[in-house]
Structure formats: C-alpha cells, structure tokens
N, C-alpha and C positions, 0 to 999 in steps of 0.2 A: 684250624678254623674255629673250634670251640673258643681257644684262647683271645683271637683278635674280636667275636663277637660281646664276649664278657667285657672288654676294651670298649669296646663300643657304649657301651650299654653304662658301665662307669661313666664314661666319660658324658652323656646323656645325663645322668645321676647330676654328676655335679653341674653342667651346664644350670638346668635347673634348679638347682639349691643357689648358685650363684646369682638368677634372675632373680630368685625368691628374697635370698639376700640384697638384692639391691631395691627392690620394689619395697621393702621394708626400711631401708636408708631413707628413699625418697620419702615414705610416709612421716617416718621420725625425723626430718627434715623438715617438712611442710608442717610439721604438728610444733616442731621448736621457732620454727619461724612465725607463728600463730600466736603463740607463748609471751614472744620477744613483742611484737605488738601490742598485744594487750599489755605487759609489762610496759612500753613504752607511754600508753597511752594512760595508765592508770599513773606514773610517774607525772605523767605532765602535766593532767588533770588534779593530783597533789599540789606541785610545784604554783600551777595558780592559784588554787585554793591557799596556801599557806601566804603568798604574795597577798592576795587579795584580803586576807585575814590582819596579816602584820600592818595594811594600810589602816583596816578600820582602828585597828586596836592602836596604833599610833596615833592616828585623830579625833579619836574619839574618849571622852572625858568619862562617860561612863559606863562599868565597867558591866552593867545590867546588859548597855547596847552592843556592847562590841560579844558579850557572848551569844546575843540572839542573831547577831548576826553572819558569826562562828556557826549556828546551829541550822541557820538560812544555807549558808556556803555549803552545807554538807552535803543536808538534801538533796540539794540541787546540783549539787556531782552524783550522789546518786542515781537519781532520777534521771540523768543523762546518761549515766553508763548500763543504769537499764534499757533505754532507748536504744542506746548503741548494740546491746546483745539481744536485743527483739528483732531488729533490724539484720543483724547477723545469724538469726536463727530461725525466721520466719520469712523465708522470701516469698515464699506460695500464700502465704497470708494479704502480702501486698499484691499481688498478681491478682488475688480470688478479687478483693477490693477494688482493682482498677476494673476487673469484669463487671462487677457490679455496679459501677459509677457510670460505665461504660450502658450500661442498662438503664439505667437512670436518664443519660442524657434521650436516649432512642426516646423512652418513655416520654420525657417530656415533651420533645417534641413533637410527637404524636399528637399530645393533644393540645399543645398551640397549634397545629395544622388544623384541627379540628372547631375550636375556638374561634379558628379564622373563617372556617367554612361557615359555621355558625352565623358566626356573624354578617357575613355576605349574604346568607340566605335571610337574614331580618331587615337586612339593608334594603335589598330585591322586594321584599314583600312591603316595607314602609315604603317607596317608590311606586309598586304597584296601587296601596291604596290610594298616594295621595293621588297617580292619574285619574284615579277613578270618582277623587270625589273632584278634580277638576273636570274631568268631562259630565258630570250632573252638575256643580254647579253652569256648564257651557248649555247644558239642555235646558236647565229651569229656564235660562235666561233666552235665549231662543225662543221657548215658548211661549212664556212672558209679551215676547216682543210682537210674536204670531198674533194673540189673540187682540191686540190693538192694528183698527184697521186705519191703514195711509191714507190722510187729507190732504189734498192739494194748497187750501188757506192756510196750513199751518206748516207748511214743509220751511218756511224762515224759522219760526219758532223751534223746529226739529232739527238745521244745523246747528240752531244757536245752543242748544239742551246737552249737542254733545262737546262743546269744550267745555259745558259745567254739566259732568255725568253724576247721576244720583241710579243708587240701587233701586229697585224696584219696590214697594211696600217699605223704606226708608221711613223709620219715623222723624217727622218734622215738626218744626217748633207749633204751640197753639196757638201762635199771636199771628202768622202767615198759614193756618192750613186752609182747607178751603172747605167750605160748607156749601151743603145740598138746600135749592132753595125752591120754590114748589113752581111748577112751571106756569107762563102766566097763561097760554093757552087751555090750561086749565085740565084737571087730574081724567075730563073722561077721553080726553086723546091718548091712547095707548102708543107706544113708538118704542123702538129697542133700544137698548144702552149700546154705550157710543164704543165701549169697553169688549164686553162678553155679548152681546147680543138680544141678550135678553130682554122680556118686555116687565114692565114693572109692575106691580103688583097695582103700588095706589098710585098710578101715572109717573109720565117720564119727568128727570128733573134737570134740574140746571148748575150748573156749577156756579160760584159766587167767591170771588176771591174774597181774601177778608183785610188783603192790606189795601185795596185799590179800592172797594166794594163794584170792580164790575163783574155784569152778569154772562158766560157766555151763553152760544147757543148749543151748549153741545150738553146731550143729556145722558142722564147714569140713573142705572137702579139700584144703587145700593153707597153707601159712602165709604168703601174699599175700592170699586170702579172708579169713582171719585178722585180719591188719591192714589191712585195707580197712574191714570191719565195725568192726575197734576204733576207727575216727577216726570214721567217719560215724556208728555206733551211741550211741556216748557214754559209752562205758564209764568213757574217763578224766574227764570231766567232771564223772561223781558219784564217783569215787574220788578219794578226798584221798589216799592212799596212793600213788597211780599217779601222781599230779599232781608228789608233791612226793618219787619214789624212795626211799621206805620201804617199810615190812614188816619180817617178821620176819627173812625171809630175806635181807634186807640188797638188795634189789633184783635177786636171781640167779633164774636160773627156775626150777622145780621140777618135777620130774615127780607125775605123779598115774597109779597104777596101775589097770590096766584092771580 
C-alpha cells in the first residue's frame, strides 16, 4: 500500500513538472514569436528607409540634401516605432483617454442643452415685451380715439381719413398745418373744445386751414387739440390744397379776426 501510494504521488510530481514544463514552452513561444515580429517589422521599416534613401540620393544633386534627408528618414522611423511600442505597451492609457473624451462629449452637450434653453427663455421674454408694448401702443390709440367725440357732418370726411391713415400727434409739414384763429363770435363766449372738452381759457377757437384758408366751425382750446382733430378728422384728406402746400397764401397761416 505504501509502495503504490509513493507511485502515486510521483507520478502527481511529474504530471506537474510536466504542465509547468509546457506552460513555460508556451511562454517562450509567445515571447519568440513577439521577437520575430518586432524583428520583422524593424526589418521592413529598414528595407523602406534605405529604398526610400537610395531614391533621394539617386536624384538628388546635392549631397547637403540627400543627407538631410537620410537624417529626415530616420527620425521618422523612429518616431514611428515609438509609436508603435506606446501603443503596444499602454492600452489603458488609450482606454483612460476614450473615457475622458467620452466625458468631454457628455460635458458638452450639456451645455448646448443649456445654451438652448437659454436662449428660448430670451426668445420667450423678447416676444413677451414686444406683446406688451403692442398692446399699449393698441391702448394709447384707443384712447386717443375715445377722447374725440363722433359728428354726424363729418362722418364722409371720417371714412375718407381712413384709407389715408395718419398717426395721432404726427408731425405735419408748416406749409398745410392748421392754425387756431380767434373765434368771430367773440372771446367772451366760453364753449368746450371739440377735442378734450375743455373750456378755454381766452375763448373757444376755430380751426383755419392754411392751404384752403377755410374757417371751420369746430372749436379747440389749445393748438394740440387743433392738430389732433386735423389728422384724425380729415380735414387734410379732402383738401387738395392742404395735401399738396398751396393756397393763396402760399402755405403761411393767416389770421382770421374775431
């Protein structure tokens, strides 16, 4: 029993020595075959180099260029078969680097997402104002409109004003404005403007075109009421005279006595 167990146990012995012997073949195998490449590759990368050398130096006259260019070729095998044995000896280097590129792209995108948002919320609020200054200028004008009241004699003149629309307070040429002329009934009749309402200080007045010189009857306290009424009423609209800075009086105002 002794004897077949020491059998055993030999023969165990060498199994092992045997594996260990072969896993050391395969090593200095893979290590000769490693060898054999790099040899190969160092071979080949000569073999161009002195190709590519024998061209210059063959066509080339002087003897300055074909050595610089001998000293070009080297490096530059050099440099390649560093490459090649960085690239063979650092793979976690390249790996660490795509993680980090990989980081880079997240990153960026982040803040073009961001960028984006940005800028939709500037968008949003340049949209916001402009409603808001279109709904006041929609008020002023409204207003504007409110405080001139509707005459029945001038509702011609009032279609006709709006296919030639004029802003409100528009400034208009001097040669067609219209001038306040004193009223002929005379300054102690008080009466409200035709405009705002108001009563006038030194009596109600009269309008007076100055391309037509007629007078109407419709009266204003102040010469802002004046030419407020003359855009939006339409005076100039049906005057050719006003339109085009004629008259008699060469487009200058005139007084009209009380």
């Amino acid at each position: 029993m002794a004897g077949s167990q020491q059998q055993e146990q030999q023969q165990q012995q060498q199994q092992q020595q045997q594996q260990q012997q072969q896993q050391e073949q395969q090593q200095q195998q893979q290590q000769q075959q490693q060898q054999q490449q790099q040899q190969d590759t160092d071979k080949g990368w000569r073999v161009a180099v002195d190709g590519l050398l024998r061209c210059i130096v063959s066509h080339s006259s002087s003897p300055a260029a074909a050595s610089e260019a001998k000293e070009a070729l080297v490096a530059l095998t050099q440099e390649e078969r560093h490459v090649l044995q960085q690239h063979q000896q650092q793979p976690k280097e390249e790996e660490e680097e795509e993680e980090e590129e990989e980081e880079v792209v997240v990153v960026e995108w982040k803040e073009q997402q961001q960028q984006q948002q940005q800028q939709q919320q500037q968008e949003c609020g340049q949209q916001r104002d402009e409603q808001g200054q279109q709904k006041q200028q929609s008020l002023h004008a409204t207003e504007a409109q409110r405080r001139v009241p509707g005459r029945t004699e001038h509702g011609a003149r009032q279609q006709e004003d709006i296919q030639e629309p004029h802003a409100v307070g528009q400034e208009i040429p001097g040669s067609v404005a219209p001038v306040l002329a004193s009223d002929p009934s005379g300054p102690q009749q008080q009466r409200a403007c035709a405009v705002c309402g108001r009563t006038a200080r030194d009596g109600a007045k009269l309008r007076r075109c100055a391309g037509c010189g007629s007078v109407t009857g419709t009266r204003y306290c102040s010469q802002e009421c004046c030419r407020t009424d003359w855009v939006v009423r339409g005076h100039r609209a049906v005057c050719k005279a006003a339109r085009h800075g004629g008259g008699s009086s060469g487009g200058q105002p005139e007084g009209v006595g009380a």
